[in-house]
C-alpha positions as CSV (number, residue, x, y, z in Angstrom):
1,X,44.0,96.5,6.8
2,X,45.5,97.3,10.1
3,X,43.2,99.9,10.8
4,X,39.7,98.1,10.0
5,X,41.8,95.1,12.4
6,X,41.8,97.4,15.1
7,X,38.3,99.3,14.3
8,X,36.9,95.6,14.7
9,X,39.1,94.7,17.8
10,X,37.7,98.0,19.6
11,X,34.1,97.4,18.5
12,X,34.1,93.6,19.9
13,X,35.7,94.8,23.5
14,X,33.2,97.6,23.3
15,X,30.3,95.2,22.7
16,X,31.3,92.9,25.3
17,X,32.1,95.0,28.3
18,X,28.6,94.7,29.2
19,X,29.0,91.5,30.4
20,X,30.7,89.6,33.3
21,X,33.9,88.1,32.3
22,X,32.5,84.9,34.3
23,X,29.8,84.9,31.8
24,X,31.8,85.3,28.6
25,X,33.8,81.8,30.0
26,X,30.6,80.0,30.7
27,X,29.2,81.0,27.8
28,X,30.7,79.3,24.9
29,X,31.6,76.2,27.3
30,X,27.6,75.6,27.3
31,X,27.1,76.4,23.7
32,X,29.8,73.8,23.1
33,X,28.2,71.8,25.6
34,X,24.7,72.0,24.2
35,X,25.9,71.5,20.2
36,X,27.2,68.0,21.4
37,X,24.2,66.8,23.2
38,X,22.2,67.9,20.1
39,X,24.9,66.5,17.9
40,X,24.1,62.9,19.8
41,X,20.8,63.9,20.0
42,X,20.4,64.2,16.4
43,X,22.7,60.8,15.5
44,X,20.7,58.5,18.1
45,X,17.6,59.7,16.3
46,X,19.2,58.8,12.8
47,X,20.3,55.0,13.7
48,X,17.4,54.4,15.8
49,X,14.7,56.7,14.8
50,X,12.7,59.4,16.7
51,X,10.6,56.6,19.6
52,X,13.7,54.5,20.3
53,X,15.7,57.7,20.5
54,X,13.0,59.5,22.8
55,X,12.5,56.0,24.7
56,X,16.3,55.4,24.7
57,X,16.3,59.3,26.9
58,X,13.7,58.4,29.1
59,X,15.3,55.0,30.2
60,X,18.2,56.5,31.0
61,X,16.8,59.4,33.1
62,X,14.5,57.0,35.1
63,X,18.0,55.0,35.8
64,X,19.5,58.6,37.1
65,X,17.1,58.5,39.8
66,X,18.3,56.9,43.1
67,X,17.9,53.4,44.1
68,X,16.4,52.8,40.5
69,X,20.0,51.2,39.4
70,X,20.0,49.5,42.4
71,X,17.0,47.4,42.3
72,X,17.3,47.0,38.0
73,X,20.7,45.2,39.0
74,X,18.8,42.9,42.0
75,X,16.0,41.9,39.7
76,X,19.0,41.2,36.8
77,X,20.7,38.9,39.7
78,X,17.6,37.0,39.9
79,X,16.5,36.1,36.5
80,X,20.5,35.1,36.0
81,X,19.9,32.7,38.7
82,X,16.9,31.3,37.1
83,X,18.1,30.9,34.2
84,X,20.9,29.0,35.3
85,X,18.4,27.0,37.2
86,X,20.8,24.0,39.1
87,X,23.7,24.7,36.7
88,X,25.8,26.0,40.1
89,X,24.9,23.0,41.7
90,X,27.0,20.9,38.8
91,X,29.5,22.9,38.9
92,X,30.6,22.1,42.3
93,X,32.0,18.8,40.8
94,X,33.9,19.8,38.3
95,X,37.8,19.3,38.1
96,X,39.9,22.3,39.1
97,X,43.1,20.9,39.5
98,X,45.1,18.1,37.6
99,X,45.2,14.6,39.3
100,X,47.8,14.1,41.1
101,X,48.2,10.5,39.3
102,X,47.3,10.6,35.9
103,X,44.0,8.2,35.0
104,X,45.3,6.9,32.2
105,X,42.8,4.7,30.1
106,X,40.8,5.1,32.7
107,X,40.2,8.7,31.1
108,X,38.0,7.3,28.7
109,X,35.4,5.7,30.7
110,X,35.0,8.7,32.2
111,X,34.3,10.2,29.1
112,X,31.8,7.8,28.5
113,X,30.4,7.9,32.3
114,X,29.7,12.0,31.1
115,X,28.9,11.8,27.3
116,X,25.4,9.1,28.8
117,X,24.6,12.0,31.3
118,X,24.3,14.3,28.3
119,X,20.8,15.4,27.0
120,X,19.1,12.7,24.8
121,X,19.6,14.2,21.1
122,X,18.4,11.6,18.7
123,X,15.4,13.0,16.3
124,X,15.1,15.7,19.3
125,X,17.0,18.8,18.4
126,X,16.4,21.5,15.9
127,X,19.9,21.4,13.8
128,X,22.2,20.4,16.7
129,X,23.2,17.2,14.8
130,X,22.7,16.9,11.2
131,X,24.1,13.3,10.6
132,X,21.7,10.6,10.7
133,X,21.4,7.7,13.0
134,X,23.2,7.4,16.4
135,X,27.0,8.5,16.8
136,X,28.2,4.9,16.6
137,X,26.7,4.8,13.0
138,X,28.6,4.4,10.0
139,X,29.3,8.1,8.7
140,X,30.1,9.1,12.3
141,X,32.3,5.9,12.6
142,X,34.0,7.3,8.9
143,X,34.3,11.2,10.1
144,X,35.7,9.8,13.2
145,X,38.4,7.5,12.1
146,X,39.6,10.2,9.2
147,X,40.0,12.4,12.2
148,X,41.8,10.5,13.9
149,X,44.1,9.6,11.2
150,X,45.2,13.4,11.1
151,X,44.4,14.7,14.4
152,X,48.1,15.5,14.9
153,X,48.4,17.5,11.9
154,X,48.5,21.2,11.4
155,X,48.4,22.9,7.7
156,X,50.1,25.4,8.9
157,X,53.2,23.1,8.5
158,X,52.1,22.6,4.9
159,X,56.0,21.8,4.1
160,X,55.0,18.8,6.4
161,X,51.5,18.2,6.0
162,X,51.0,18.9,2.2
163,X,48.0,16.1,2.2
164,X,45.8,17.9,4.5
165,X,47.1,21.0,2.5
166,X,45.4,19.1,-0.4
167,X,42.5,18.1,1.4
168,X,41.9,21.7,2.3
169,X,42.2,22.8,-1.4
170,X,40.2,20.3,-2.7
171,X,37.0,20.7,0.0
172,X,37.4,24.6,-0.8
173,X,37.1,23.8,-5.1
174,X,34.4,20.7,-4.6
175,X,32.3,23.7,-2.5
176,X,32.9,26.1,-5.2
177,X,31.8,23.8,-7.4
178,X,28.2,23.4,-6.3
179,X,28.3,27.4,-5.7
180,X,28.2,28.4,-9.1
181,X,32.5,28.6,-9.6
182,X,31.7,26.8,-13.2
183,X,29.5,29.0,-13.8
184,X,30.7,31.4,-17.0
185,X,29.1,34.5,-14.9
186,X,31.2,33.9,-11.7
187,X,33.7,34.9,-13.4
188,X,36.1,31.6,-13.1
189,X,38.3,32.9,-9.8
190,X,36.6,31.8,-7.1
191,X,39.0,31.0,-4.1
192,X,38.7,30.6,-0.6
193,X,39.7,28.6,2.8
194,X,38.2,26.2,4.9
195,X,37.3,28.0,8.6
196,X,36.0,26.5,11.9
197,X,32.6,27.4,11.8
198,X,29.7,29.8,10.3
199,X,30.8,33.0,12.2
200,X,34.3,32.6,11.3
201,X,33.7,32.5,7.7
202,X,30.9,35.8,8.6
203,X,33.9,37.5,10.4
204,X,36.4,36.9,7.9
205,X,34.5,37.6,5.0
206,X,33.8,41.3,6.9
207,X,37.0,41.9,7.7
208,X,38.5,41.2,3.8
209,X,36.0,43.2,2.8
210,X,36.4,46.2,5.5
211,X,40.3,45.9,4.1
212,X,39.3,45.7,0.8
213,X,36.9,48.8,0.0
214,X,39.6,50.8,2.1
215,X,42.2,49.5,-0.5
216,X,39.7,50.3,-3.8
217,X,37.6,53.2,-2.5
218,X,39.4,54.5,0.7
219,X,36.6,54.3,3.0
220,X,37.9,54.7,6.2
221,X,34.7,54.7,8.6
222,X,32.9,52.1,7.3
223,X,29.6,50.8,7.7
224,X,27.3,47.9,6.5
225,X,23.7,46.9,5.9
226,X,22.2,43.3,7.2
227,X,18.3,42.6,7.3
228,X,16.6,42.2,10.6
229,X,17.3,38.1,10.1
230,X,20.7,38.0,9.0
231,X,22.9,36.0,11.9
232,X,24.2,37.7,14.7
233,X,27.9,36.8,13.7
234,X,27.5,40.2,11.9
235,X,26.8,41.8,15.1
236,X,30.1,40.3,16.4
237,X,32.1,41.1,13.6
238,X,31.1,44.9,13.4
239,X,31.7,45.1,17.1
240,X,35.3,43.5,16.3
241,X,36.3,45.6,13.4
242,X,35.0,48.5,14.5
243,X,32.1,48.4,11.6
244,X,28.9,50.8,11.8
245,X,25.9,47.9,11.0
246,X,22.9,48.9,10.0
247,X,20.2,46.0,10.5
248,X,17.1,46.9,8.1
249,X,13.9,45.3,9.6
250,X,13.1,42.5,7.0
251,X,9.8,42.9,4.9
252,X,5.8,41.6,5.5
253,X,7.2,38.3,3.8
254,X,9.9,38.3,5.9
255,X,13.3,38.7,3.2
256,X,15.5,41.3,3.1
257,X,14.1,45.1,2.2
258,X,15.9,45.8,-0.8
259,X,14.0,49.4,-1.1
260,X,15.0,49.9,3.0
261,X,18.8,48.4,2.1
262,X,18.6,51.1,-0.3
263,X,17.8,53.7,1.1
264,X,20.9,53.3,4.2
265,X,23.6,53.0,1.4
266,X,26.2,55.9,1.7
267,X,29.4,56.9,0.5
268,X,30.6,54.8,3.7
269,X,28.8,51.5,2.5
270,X,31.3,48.9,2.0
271,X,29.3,45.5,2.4
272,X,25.6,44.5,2.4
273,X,24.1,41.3,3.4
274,X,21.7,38.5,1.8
275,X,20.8,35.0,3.3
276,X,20.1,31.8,1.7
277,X,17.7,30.9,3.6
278,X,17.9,33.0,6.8
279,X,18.2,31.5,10.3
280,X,15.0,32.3,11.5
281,X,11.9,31.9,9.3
282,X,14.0,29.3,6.2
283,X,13.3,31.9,3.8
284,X,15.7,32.8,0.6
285,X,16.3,36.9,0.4
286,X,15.8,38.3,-3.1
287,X,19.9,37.6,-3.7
288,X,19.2,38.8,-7.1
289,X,17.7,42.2,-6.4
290,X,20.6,42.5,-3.7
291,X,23.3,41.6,-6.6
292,X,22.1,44.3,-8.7
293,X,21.8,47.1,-5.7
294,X,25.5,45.9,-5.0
295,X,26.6,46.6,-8.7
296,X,25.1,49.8,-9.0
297,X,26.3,51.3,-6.1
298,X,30.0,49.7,-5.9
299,X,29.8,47.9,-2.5
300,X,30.6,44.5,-1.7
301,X,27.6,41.6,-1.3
302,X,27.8,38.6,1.0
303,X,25.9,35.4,0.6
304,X,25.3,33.5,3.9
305,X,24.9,30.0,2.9
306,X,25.6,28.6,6.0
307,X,22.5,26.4,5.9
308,X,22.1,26.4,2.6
309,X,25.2,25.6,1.2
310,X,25.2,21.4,1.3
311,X,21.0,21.6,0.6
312,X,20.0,24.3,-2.3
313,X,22.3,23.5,-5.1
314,X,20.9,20.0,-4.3
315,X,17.3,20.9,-3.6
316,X,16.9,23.0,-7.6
317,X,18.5,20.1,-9.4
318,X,15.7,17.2,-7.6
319,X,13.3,20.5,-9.3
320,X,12.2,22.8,-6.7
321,X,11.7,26.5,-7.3
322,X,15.0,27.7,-5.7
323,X,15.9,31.8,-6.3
324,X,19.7,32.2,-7.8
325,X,21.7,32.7,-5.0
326,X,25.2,32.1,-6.0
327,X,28.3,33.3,-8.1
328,X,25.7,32.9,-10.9
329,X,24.6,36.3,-10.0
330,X,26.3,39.5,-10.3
331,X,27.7,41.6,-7.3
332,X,28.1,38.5,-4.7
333,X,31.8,39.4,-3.6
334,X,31.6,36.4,-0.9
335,X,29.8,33.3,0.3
336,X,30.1,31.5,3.8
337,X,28.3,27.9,3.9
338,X,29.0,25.5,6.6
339,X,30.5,21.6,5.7
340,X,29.4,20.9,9.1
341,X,25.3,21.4,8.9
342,X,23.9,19.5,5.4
343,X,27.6,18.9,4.3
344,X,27.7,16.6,6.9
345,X,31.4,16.9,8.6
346,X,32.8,17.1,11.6
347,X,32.2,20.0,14.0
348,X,34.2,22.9,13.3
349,X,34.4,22.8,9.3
350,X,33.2,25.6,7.2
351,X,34.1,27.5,4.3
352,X,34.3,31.2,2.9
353,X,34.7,31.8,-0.5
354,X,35.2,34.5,-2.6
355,X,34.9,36.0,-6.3
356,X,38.4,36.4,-7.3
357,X,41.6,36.2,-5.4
358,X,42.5,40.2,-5.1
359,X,39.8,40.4,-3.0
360,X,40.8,37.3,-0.9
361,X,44.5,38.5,-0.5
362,X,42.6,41.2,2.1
363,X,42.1,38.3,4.2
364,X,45.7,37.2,4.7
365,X,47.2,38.7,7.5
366,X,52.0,39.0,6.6
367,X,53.9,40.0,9.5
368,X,57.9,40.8,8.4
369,X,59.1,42.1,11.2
370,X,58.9,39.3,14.5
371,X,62.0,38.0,15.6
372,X,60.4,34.6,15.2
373,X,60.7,35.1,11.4
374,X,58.4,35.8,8.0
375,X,55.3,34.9,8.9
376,X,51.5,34.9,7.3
377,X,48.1,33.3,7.8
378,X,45.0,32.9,6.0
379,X,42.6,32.6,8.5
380,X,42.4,33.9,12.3
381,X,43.9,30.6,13.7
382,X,47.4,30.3,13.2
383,X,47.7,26.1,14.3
384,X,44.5,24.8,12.6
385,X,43.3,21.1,13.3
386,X,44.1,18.6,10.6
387,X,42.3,16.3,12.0
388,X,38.7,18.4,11.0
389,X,39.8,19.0,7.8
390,X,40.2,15.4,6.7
391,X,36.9,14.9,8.3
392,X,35.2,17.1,6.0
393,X,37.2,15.5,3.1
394,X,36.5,12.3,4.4
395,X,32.4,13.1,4.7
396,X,32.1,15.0,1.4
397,X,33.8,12.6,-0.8
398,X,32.3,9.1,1.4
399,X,28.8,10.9,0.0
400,X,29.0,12.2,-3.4
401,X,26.8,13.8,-5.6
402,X,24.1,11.2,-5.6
403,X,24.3,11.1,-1.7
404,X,23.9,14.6,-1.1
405,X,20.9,14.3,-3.5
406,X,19.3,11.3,-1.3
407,X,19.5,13.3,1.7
408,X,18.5,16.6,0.6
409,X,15.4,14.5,-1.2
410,X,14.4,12.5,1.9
411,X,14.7,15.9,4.1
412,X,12.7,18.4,1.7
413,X,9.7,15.7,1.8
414,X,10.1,16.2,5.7
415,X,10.2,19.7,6.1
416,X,7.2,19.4,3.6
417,X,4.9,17.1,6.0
418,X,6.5,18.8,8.9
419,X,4.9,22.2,7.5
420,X,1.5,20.6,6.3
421,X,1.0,19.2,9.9
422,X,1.5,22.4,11.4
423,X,-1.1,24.0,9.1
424,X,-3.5,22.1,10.3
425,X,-3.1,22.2,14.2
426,X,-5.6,24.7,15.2
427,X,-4.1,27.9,16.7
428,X,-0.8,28.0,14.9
429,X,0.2,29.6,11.4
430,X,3.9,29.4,9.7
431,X,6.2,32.7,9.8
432,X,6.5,33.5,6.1
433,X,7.1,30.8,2.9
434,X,9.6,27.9,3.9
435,X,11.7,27.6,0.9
436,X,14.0,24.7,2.5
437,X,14.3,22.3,5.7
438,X,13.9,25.6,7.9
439,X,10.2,25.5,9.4
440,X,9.1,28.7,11.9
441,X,5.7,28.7,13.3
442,X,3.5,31.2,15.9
443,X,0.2,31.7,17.4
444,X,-2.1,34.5,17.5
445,X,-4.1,32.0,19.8
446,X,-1.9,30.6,23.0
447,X,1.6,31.7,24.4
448,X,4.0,30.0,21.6
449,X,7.3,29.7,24.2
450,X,4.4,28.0,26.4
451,X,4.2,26.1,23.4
452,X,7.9,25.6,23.5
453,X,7.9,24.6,27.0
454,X,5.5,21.9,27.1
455,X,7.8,20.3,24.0
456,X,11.1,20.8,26.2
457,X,9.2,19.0,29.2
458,X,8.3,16.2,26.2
459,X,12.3,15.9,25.5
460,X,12.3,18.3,22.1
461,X,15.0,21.1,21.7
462,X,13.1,23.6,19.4
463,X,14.6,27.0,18.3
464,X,12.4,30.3,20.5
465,X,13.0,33.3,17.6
466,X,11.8,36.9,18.4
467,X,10.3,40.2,15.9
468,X,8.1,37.8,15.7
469,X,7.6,35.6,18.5
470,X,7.8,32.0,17.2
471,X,9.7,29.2,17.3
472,X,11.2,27.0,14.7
473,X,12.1,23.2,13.7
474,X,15.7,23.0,11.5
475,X,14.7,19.3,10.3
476,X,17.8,17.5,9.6
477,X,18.5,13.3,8.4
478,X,17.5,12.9,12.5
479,X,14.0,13.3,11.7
480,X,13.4,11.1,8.9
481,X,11.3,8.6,11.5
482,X,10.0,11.2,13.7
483,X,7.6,13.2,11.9
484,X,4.7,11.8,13.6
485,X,6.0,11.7,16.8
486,X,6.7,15.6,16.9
487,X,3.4,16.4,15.4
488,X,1.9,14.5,18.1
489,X,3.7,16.2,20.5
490,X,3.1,19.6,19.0
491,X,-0.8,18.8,18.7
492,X,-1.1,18.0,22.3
493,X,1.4,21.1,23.8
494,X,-0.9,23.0,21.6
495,X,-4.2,21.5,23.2
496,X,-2.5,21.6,26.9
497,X,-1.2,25.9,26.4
498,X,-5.6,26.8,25.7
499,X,-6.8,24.4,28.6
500,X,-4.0,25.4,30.9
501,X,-2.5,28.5,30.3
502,X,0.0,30.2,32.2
503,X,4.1,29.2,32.1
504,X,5.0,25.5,33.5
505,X,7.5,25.2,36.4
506,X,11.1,25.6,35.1
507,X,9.9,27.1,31.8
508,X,11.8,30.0,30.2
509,X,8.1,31.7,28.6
510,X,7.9,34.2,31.3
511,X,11.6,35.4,30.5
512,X,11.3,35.3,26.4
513,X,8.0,36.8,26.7
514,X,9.0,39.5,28.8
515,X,12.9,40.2,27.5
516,X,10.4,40.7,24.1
517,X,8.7,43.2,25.8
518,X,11.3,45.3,27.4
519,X,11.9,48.6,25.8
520,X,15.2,48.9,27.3
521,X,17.0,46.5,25.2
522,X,20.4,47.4,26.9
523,X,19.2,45.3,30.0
524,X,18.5,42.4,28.3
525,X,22.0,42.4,26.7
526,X,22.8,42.6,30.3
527,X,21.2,39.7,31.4
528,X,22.7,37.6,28.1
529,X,26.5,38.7,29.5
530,X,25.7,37.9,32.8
531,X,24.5,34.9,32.0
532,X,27.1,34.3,29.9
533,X,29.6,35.1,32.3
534,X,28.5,32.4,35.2
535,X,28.1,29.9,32.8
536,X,31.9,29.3,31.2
C-alpha cells in the first residue's frame, strides 16, 4: 500500500513539473473561483428564471461602468423629492423639543387645531376607515369610551388586569367562532391571541410555524410559497426570520396557482399561503385545493383573512356563493383576520389563530435565565394596550350577529353597484371576479393611474395596484351614500384621461407607470427606502 502511495506521489510530481509553480496556485484559486460564480449563476436562474437572471447580469454590469452609479443615485434623489412633494416644507414646524412649560389642556385644542388640517376621509378612502358615519358617531363614541375605560391597562399584568385578560379570551373564541372552530372538521382546538394588526398576525403565524416544522420535521433552511397577491407582510416576515419565499405569479383568473405552488414544494417547504380574498383584485384563492396540497405534502397552510374575516362568514349565510375557506377545510394550520377592518374596532386589533395548541406553543417566546426573573410572552409586544383590546370587545359585542349581518348586507349590494357601474363606463374592465367588497379595475384604453390622478385631484383616495396596472375601491359602511358620487367622478376622470391625456401637475402616473416599467427592480426598492427614510 506504501508502494502504489509513492508510485502515485512520483507520477503526480512527474506530471506536474511541466508547469510553473505560479500556475499550479492560480490555478485551482480560479477553478474555485469560477464554480461559485456558476454556483450563483445557476441559483439566480432557479428563483428568478433564465431573463430576470440574464437581465439581473446586465443591470449590474452597466452599473460597473463609471459615472453610471453616479447619475442612477441623482435621478433617485429627484424622484424622492417629488414624491415628497412639500412634505419638507411641513416639517419645518414640527416640535423637536419639549416645551419648556407644559400646555396642559391646552394640549387638546391643539390636537384638534391638527386632526381639521387632516385629509377629508368621509366616503373618500378605499379601506382607511371602515366604521360608518363621522368619528363623533355613535360606534366611534362606544370604541372610544371602552378605550378609555382601560387605556391604562396592560395584560401582561394579567394577575392585575384579569378583565382585559378575559376580554382578550373571549374576542379570540367569538372569532374562532365564525371561523369554522365549531366546526367537527376543525378539529375542536382552535386557540389563538389578539395582535396589533394584519402583519403581526402574518409575522407571527410565520414564525410559529418556521419553529414548528423545525420541531416535527427538522427543517432547518426553510422556505415558503405565497401567490403573486398575497400581502407583502410575507415579504417582511421572510426577510425577518430569515425564510426563503417563493412568490408564484397568480393564475389568468387571478387566484393562487395551485399546479405552480406545486411544483416549488421541497423537502424545505414548511408553510404555503392562501387569501380570502386577496388584497388586490377581492378575489377568494382555491383554499380548498391549497388544503389538500398542504395535507399531502406535510407542510403548514395559512389563511389570510385579514379582510375577510368580519365579512365572509357573514356574506355565505345572507346566501352568496362563498368558497370554504376556513378550519372547515383540512390542512389550514393558521388564520389571521383583522377586528379592526369589517370587525369594526379600534386601530390596532387583530387576531391569529391556530388549529390546535401544540402548534401555538411555537409562538410563545420563555426566557429562564434574566436577572429580572421567569419571564414569557405570547406575542412580539411584551406591554400590550388594554385599552384596544376592550375596544374590540366593546365593538364586537355592541354589534352582534344580526349587526355584522346588516353591514355585510348593505356593503355587498355596494360593491355590487359599485362593480356594475364600472362595467359600463367605456374604456375600463374589472381585474378578475370580485367575490366580496374588494373592487379592482384597468384600462386597455387610457392611462388608469391618470385615471387615479384625476380622482385624487376630485378628493378620492383609491388603491394604484401593479402586475396588472389597475387600481381598486375597498368599499366599506363609508360608502353606503356615495355610490353615485364616485361613479360620477369615475365617469368623468375617465372622459377627461381620452380628451386630455398626459399626467396632471402633482400626479404620481409618471412614477407608477414608470417604476412598472423598470427592469431593475432593485432601484425601485431604492426609491421606496429612500422615501421611506425622509418621511419618518
Amino acid at each position: 500500500m506504501e508502494d502504489r502511495m509513492l508510485r502515485l506521489r512520483a507520477a503526480a510530481n512527474t506530471a506536474l513539473s511541466r508547469y510553473e509553480p505560479l500556475a499550479l496556485v492560480v490555478a485551482p484559486l480560479l477553478t474555485l473561483l469560477l464554480a461559485r460564480s456558476l454556483h450563483a449563476l445557476f441559483r439566480s436562474v432557479r428563483e428568478k428564471g433564465i431573463k430576470a437572471a440574464v437581465l439581473g447580469l446586465l443591470i449590474a454590469s452597466v452599473k460597473s461602468i463609471p459615472g453610471v452609479s453616479w447619475y442612477i443615485e441623482s435621478e433617485k434623489k429627484k424622484v424622492v423629492e417629488k414624491l415628497q412633494s412639500g412634505s419638507k416644507s411641513k416639517r419645518d414646524s414640527w416640535r423637536t423639543e419639549l416645551p419648556n412649560i407644559g400646555l396642559g389642556k391646552a394640549t387638546i385644542q391643539e390636537l384638534e387645531d391638527a386632526r381639521n388640517k387632516d385629509i377629508a376621509w368621509q366616503g373618500k378612502c378605499s379601506g382607511t376607515v371602515y366604521i360608518g358615519g363621522s368619528d363623533s358617531d355613535d360606534h366611534f363614541a362606544l370604541i372610544n369610551e371602552a378605550h378609555a375605560m382601560f387605556s391604562h391597562t396592560n395584560p401582561l399584568h394579567q394577575d392585575v388586569f384579569q378583565s382585559v385578560a378575559r376580554y382578550e379570551a373571549e374576542v379570540v373564541a367569538m372569532t374562532a367562532a365564525l371561523l369554522g372552530s365549531r366546526e367537527q372538521a376543525s378539529g375542536g382546538q382552535i386557540c389563538g391571541n389578539m395582535t396589533s394588526g394584519g402583519t403581526e398576525s402574518i409575522l407571527l403565524a410565520v414564525k410559529t410555524t418556521r419553529d414548528y416544522m423545525r420541531t416535527k420535521k427538522g427543517i432547518t433552511n426553510p422556505e415558503m410559497i405565497i401567490p403573486g397577491s398575497a400581502h407583502s407582510a410575507y415579504d417582511k416576515a421572510a426577510r425577518y426570520f430569515n425564510i426563503k419565499l417563493w412568490r408564484v405569479p397568480v393564475n389568468k383568473d387571478y387566484v393562487a396557482d395551485v399546479k405552480g405552488i406545486r411544483r416549488c414544494i421541497n423537502g424545505n417547504t414548511i408553510l404555503i399561503v392562501g387569501s380570502a380574498p386577496g388584497f388586490p383584485h377581492g378575489v377568494i384563492d382555491p383554499i380548498e385545493e391549497l388544503g389538500d396540497l398542504a395535507s399531502r405534502y406535510g407542510v403548514c397552510l395559512h389563511v389570510d383573512l385579514c379582510l375577510g374575516g368580519f365579512v365572509l362568514p357573514f356574506a355565505r349565510k345572507l346566501g352568496y356563493p362563498i368558497p370554504p375557506f376556513d378550519f372547515s377545510v383540512k390542512g389550514v394550520t393558521s388564520i389571521s383576520t383583522d377586528v379592526h377592518k369589517y370587525g369594526l374596532g379600534p386601530k390596532g386589533t387583530s387576531v391569529v389563530l391556530y388549529r390546535n395548541r401544540e402548534i401555538r406553543k411555537c409562538q410563545f417566546v420563555a426566557v429562564t435565565e434574566w436577572s429580572g426573573g421567569l419571564y414569557v410572552s405570547p406575542t412580539m409586544a411584551g406591554s400590550r394596550p388594554g385599552g384596544l383590546i376592550a375596544g374590540a370587545w366593546a365593538a364586537m359585542m355592541s354589534l352582534g350577529l344580526n349587526g355584522y349581518l346588516e353591514n355585510t348586507r348593505q356593503m355587498m349590494e355596494v360593491s355590487k353597484k359599485i362593480q356594475k357601474g364600472i362595467e359600463e363606463i367605456p374604456g375600463l374592465f374589472i381585474i378578475g371576479q370580485p367575490q366580496m367588497t374588494v373592487v379592482a379595475f384597468g384600462s386597455n384604453d387610457v392611462d388608469i393611474f391618470e385615471v387615479n390622478d384625476m380622482m385624487t385631484s376630485k378628493g378620492w383616495h383609491l388603491n394604484a395596484l401593479q402586475k396588472p396596472n389597475s387600481i381598486h375601491i375597498c368599499v366599506t359602511l363609508q360608502h353606503l351614500h356615495v355610490v353615485e358620487d364616485f361613479l360620477r367622478d369615475l365617469r368623468e376622470s375617465v372622459k377627461m384621461v381620452k380628451e386630455n391625456p398626459g399626467p396632471i401637475s402633482g400626479g404620481l402616473a409618471p412614477l407608477y407607470g414608470t417604476a412598472g416599467k423598470m427592469p431593475d427592480r432593485g432601484i425601485v426598492q431604492d426609491l421606496l427606502v429612500e422615501f421611506m427614510d425622509s418621511s419618518c
